[in-house]
C-alpha positions in Angstrom: 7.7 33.4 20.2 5.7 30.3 19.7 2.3 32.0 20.9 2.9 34.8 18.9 3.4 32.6 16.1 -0.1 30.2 17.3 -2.2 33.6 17.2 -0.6 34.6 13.9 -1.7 31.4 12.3 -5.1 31.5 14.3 -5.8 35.4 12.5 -4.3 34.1 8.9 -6.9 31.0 9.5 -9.9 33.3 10.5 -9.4 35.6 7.8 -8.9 33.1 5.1 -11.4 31.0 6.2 -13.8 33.9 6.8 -13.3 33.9 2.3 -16.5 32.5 1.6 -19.8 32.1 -0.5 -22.4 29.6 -0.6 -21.8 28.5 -4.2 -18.5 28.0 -3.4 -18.7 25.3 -0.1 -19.6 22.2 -2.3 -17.1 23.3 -4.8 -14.0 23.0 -2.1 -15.6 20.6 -0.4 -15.4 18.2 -4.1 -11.8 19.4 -4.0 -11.2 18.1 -0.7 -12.1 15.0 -1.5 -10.0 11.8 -1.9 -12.1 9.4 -4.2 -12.9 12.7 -6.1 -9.7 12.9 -7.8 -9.8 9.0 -9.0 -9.6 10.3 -12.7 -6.9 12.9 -12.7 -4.7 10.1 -10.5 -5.8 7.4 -13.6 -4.5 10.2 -16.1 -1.0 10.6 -14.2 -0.6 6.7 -14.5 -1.5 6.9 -18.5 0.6 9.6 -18.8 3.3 8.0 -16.9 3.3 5.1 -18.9 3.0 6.4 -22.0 6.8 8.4 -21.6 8.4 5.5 -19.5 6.7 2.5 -20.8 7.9 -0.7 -19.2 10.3 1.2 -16.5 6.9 2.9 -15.6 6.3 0.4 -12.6 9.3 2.1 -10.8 8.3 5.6 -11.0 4.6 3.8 -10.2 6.6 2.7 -6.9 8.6 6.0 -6.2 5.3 7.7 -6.1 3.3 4.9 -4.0 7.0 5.5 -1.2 6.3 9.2 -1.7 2.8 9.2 -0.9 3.3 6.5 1.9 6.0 8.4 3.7 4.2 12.2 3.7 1.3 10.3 4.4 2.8 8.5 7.6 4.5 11.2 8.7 1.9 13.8 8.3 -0.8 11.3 9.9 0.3 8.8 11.9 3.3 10.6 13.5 3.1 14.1 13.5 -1.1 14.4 14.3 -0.8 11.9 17.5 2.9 13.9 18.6 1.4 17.5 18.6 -2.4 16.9 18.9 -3.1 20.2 18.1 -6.6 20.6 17.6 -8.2 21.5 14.0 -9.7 25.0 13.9 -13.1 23.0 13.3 -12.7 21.4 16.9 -11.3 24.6 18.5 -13.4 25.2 21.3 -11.4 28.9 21.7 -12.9 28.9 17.9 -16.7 27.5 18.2 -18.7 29.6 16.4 -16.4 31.5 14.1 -15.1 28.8 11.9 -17.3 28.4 8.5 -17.4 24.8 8.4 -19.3 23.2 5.3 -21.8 19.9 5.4 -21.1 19.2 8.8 -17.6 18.4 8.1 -14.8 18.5 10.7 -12.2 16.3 10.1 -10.6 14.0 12.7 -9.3 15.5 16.4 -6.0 16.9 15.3 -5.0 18.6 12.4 -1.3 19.2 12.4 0.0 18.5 9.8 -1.5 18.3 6.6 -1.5 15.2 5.3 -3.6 16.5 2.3 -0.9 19.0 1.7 1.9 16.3 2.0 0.4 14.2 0.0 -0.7 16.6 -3.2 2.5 18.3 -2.6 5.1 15.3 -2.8 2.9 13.6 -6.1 3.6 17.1 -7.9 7.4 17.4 -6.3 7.5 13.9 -7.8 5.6 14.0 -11.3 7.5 17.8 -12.1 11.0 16.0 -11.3 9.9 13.0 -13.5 8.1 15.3 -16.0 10.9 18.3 -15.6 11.2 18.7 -19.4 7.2 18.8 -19.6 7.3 22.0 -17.5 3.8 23.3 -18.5 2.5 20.4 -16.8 3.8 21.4 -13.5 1.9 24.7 -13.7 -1.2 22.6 -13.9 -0.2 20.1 -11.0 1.3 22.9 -8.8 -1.9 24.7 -9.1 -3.9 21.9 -8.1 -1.6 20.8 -4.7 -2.0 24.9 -3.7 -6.4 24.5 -4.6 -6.3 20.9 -2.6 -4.3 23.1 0.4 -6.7 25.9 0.5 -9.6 24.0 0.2 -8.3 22.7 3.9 -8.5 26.2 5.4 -12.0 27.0 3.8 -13.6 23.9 5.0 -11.9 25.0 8.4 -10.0 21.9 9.3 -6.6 23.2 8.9 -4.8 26.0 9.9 -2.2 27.5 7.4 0.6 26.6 9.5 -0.7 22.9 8.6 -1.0 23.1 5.4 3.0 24.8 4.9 4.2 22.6 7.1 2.9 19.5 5.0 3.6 20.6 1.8 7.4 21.3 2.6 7.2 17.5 4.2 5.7 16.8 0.8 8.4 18.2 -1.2 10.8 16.7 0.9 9.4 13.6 0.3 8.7 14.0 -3.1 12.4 15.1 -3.4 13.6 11.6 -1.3 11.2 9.4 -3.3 12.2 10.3 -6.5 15.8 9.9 -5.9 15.7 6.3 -4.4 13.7 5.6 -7.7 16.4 6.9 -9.7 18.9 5.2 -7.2 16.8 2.0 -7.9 16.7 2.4 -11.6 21.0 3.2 -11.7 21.7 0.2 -9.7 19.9 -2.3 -11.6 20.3 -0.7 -15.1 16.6 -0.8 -15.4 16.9 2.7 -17.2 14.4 5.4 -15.5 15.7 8.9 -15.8 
């Protein structure tokens, strides 16, 4: 069962990743970026503050925990545990991956810990935002883009990327609540 599932996510990979053009490789490869998305991360704070004001700091905090946890997890636990190599360091793979700029990520790939990530900030913002739900369109859109643009720069197999967003929706879940929890117990009044 597991190798059938390995080559399933191996031929989903290779035909996703074979979903390329030119004009498109610097394109996902600005959306994979980190430091890239310095500005939308600065308008989630102004946003943030402007509907919670003071009590902003603890939703400020429940994201930093969310991000910190799928992070760990994703990264520093589940990567070293499994060590199962990125498509772009496949040697099974060499030559068939479209790889762009040179870029091949670090030895192991699973999971995503750009899925978790982008995934538990919008779990978080659309729980914090619920009643703002044409914002989570937006932000659900961009976790998904973020994702893919894993699999067409070849470092991740979509197995990676679904198993790190459901860790980041988990986490976005937990991190929100022990905000709330937070907020409840010392009458500091988040919603």
């Amino acid at each position: 069962m597991i190798e059938f599932l390995i080559d399933l996510d191996t031929d989903l990979f290779l035909f996703l990743n074979g979903l390329h053009s030119p004009w498109m490789d610097n394109i996902m490869f600005f959306i994979s970026g980190k430091k890239e998305w310095i500005p939308l991360y600065f308008i989630f704070v102004f946003m943030i503050i402007r509907q919670f004001k003071w009590q902003a700091i603890w939703i400020l905090l429940g994201i930093g925990l969310t991000i910190t946890l799928s992070d760990q997890l994703a990264s520093g636990i589940m990567k070293p545990l499994f060590a199962r190599m990125r498509p772009s360091r496949s040697p099974e793979l060499d030559g068939l991956v479209h790889i762009v700029n040179g870029y091949t990520g670090g030895m192991f790939g699973f999971a995503s810990s750009h899925a978790a990530n982008a995934f538990g900030l919008a779990t978080f913002l659309w729980l914090a935002f619920k009643d703002q739900y044409k914002w989570f369109v937006w932000i659900l859109a961009w976790a998904f883009i973020v994702a893919y643009s894993r699999i067409y720069l070849g470092v991740h197999y979509p197995g990676d990327i679904v198993v790190g967003a459901l860790i980041g929706v988990g986490f976005g879940q937990l991190g929100y609540r022990i905000q709330r929890y937070a907020g409840n117990r010392w009458n500091i009044g988040t919603k």
